[in-house]
N, CA and C atoms as a LAMMPS dump frame, in Angstrom:
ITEM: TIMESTEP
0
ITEM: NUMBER OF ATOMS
258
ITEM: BOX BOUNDS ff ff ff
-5.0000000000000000e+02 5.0000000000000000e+02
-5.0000000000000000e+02 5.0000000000000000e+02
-5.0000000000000000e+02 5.0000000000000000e+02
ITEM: ATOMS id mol type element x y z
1 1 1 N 0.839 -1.178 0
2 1 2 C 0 0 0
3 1 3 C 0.888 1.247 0
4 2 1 N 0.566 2.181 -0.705
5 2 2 C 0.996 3.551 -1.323
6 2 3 C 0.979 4.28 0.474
7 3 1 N 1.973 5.043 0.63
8 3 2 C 2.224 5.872 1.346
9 3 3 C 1.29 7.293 1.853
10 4 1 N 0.305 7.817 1.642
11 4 2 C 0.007 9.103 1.687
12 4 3 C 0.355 9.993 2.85
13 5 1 N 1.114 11.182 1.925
14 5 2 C 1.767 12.178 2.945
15 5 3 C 1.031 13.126 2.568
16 6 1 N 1.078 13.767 3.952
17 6 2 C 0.253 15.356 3.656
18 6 3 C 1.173 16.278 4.356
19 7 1 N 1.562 17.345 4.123
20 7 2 C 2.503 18.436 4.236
21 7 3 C 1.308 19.423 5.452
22 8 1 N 2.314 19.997 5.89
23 8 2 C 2.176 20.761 7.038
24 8 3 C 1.769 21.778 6.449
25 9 1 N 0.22 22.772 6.521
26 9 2 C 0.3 23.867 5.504
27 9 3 C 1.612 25.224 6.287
28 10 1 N 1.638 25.164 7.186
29 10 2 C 2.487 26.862 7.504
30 10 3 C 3.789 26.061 8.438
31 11 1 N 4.757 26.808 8.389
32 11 2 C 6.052 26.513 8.943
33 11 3 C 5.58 25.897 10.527
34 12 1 N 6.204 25.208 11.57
35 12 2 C 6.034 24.931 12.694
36 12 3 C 7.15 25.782 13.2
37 13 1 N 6.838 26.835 14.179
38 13 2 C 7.808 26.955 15.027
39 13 3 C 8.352 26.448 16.056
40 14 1 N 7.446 25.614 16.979
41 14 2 C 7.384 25.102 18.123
42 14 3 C 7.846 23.89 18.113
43 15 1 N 8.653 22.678 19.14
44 15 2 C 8.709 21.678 19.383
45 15 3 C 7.887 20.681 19.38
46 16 1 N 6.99 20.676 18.576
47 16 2 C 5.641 19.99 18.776
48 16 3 C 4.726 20.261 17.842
49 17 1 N 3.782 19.004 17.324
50 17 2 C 2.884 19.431 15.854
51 17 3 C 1.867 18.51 16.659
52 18 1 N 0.423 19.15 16.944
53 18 2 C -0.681 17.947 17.161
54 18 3 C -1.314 17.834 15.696
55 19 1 N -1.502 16.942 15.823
56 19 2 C -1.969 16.421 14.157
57 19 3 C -3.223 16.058 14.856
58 20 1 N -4.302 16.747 14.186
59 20 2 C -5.77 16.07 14.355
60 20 3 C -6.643 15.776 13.295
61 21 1 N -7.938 14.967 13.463
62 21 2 C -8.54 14.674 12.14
63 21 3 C -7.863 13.169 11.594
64 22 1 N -7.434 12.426 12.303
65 22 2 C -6.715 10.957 12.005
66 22 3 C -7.653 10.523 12.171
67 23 1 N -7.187 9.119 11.108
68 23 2 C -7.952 7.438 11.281
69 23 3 C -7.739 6.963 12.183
70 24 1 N -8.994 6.717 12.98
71 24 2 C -8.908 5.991 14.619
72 24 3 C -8.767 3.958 14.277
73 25 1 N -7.954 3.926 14.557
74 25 2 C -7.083 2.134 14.8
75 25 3 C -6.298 1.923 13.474
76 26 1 N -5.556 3.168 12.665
77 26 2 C -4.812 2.993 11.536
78 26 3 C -3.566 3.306 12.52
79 27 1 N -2.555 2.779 10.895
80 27 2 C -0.697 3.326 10.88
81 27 3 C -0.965 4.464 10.836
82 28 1 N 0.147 5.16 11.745
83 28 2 C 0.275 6.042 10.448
84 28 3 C 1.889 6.75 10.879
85 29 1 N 2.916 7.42 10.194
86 29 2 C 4.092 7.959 10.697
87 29 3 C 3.964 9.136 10.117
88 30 1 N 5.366 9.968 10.728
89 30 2 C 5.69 10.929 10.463
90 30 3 C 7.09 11.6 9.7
91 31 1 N 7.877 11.881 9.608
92 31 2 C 8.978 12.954 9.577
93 31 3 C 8.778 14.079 9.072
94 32 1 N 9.954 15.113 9.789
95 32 2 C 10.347 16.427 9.757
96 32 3 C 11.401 16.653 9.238
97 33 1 N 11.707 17.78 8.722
98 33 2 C 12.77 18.419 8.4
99 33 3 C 13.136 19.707 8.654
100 34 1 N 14.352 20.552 8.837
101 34 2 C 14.8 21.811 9.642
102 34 3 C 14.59 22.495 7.917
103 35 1 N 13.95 23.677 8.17
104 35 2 C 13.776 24.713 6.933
105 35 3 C 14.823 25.69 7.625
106 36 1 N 16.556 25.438 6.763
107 36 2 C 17.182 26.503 8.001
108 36 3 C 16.887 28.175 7.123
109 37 1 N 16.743 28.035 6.272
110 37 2 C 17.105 29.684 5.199
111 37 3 C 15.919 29.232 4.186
112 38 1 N 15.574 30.141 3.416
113 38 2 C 14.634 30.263 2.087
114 38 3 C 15.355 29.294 1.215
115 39 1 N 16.281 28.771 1.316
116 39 2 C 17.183 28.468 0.126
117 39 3 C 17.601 26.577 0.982
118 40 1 N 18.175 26.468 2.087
119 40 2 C 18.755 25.105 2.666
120 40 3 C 17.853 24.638 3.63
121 41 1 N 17.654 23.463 3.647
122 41 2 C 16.862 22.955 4.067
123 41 3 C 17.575 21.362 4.264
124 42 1 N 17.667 20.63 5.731
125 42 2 C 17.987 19.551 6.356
126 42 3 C 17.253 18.378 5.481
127 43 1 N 17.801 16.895 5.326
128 43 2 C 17.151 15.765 5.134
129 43 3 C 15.815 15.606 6.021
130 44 1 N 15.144 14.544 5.44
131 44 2 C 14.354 14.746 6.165
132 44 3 C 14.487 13.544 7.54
133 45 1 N 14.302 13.58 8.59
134 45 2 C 14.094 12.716 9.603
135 45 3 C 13.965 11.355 9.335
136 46 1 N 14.157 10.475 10.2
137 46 2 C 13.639 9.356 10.463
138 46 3 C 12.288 8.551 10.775
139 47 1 N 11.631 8.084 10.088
140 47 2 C 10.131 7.93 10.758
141 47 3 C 9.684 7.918 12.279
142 48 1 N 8.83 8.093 12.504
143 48 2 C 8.138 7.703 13.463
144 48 3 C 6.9 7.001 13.241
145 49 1 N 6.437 5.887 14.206
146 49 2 C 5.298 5.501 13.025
147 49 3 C 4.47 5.487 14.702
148 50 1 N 3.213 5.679 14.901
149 50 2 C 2.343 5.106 15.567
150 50 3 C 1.308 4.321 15.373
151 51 1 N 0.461 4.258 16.072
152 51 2 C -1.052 3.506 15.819
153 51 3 C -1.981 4.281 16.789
154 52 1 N -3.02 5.033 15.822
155 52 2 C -3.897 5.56 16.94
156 52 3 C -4.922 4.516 17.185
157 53 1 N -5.626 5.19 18.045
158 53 2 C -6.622 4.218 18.919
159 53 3 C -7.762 4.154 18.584
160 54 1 N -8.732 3.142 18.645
161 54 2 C -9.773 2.496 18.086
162 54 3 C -10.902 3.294 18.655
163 55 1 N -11.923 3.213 18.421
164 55 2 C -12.992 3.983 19.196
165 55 3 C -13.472 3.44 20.094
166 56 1 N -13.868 3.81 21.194
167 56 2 C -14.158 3.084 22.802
168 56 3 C -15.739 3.816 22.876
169 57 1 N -16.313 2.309 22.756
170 57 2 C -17.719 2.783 23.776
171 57 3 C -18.189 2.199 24.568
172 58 1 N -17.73 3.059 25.89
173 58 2 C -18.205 2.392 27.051
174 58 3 C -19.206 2.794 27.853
175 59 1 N -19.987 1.593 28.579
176 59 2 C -21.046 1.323 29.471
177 59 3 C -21.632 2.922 30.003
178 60 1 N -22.823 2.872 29.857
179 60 2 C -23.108 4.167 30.653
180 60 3 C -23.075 3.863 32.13
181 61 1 N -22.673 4.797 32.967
182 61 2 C -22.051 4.456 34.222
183 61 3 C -23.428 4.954 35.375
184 62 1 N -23.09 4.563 36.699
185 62 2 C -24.254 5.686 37.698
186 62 3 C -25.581 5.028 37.53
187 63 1 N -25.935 3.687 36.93
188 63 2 C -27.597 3.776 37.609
189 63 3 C -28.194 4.046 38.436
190 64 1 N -29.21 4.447 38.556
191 64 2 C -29.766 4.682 39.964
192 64 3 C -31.433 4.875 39.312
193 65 1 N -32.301 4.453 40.145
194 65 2 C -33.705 3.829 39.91
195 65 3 C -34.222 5.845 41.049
196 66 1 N -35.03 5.751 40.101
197 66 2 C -36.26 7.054 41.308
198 66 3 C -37.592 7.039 40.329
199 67 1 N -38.193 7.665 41.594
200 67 2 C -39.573 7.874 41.251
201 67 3 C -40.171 6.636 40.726
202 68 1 N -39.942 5.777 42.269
203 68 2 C -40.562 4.005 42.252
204 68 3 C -42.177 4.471 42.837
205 69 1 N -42.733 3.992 41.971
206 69 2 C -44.145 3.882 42.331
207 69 3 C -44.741 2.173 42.437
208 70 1 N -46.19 1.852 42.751
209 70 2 C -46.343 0.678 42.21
210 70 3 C -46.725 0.051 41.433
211 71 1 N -46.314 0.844 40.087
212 71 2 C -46.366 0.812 38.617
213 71 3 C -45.504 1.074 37.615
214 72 1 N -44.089 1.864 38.229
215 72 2 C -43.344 2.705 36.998
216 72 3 C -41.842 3.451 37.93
217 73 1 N -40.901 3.521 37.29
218 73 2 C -40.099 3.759 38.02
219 73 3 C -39.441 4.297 36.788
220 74 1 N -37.865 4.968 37.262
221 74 2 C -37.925 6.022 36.159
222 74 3 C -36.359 5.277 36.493
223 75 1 N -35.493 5.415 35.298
224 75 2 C -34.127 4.675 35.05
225 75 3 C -33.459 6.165 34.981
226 76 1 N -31.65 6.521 35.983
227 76 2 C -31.126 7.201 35.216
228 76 3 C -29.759 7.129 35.178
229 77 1 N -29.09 7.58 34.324
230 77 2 C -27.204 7.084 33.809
231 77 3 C -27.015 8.276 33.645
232 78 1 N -25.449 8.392 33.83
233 78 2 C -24.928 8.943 33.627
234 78 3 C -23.819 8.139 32.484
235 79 1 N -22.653 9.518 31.915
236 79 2 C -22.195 8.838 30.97
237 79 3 C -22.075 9.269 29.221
238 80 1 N -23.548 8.572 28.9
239 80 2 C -23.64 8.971 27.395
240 80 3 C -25.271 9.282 27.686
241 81 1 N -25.654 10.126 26.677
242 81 2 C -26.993 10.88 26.313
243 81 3 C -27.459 9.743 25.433
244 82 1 N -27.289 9.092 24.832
245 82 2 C -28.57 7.993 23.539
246 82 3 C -27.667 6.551 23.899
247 83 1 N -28.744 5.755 24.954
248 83 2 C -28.5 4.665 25.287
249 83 3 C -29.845 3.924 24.535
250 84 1 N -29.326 2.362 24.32
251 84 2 C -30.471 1.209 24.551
252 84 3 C -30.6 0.982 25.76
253 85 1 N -31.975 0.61 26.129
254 85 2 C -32.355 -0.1 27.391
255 85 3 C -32.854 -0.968 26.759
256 86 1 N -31.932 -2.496 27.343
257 86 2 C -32.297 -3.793 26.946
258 86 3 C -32.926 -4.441 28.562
């Protein structure tokens, strides 16, 4: 499989690039290179490769039962907003 690189649009000044907008449970790497002058410019780096992380959905947490009558009782979680109740 073909490589796809995408370029940094504006110079980085800082020690640090967060890259967001990735494929969650893909490869994926990186390298850099020093832009020293308009004109010289360093090899480029050594890879780095990671693996980001898969998507997690977990359990809504906190049940707790109110407004028990002797007909109807009311369920509530905390957690996530659009659960099944099985």
């Amino acid at each position: 499989m073909a490589i796809l690189w995408t370029d940094v649009p504006t110079p980085v000044t800082t020690l640090f690039y967060d890259a967001t907008g990735l494929v969650s449970d893909k490869d994926h790497q990186w390298q850099v290179k020093s832009n020293c002058t308009a004109t010289l410019s360093s090899g480029w780096s050594a890879s780095e490769l990671f693996h980001t992380l898969g998507l997690v959905c977990n359990p809504p947490t906190g049940l707790t039962t109110t407004g028990i009558t002797s007909s109807s009782a009311t369920l509530n979680w905390g957690g996530k907003s659009f659960c099944f109740i099985l």
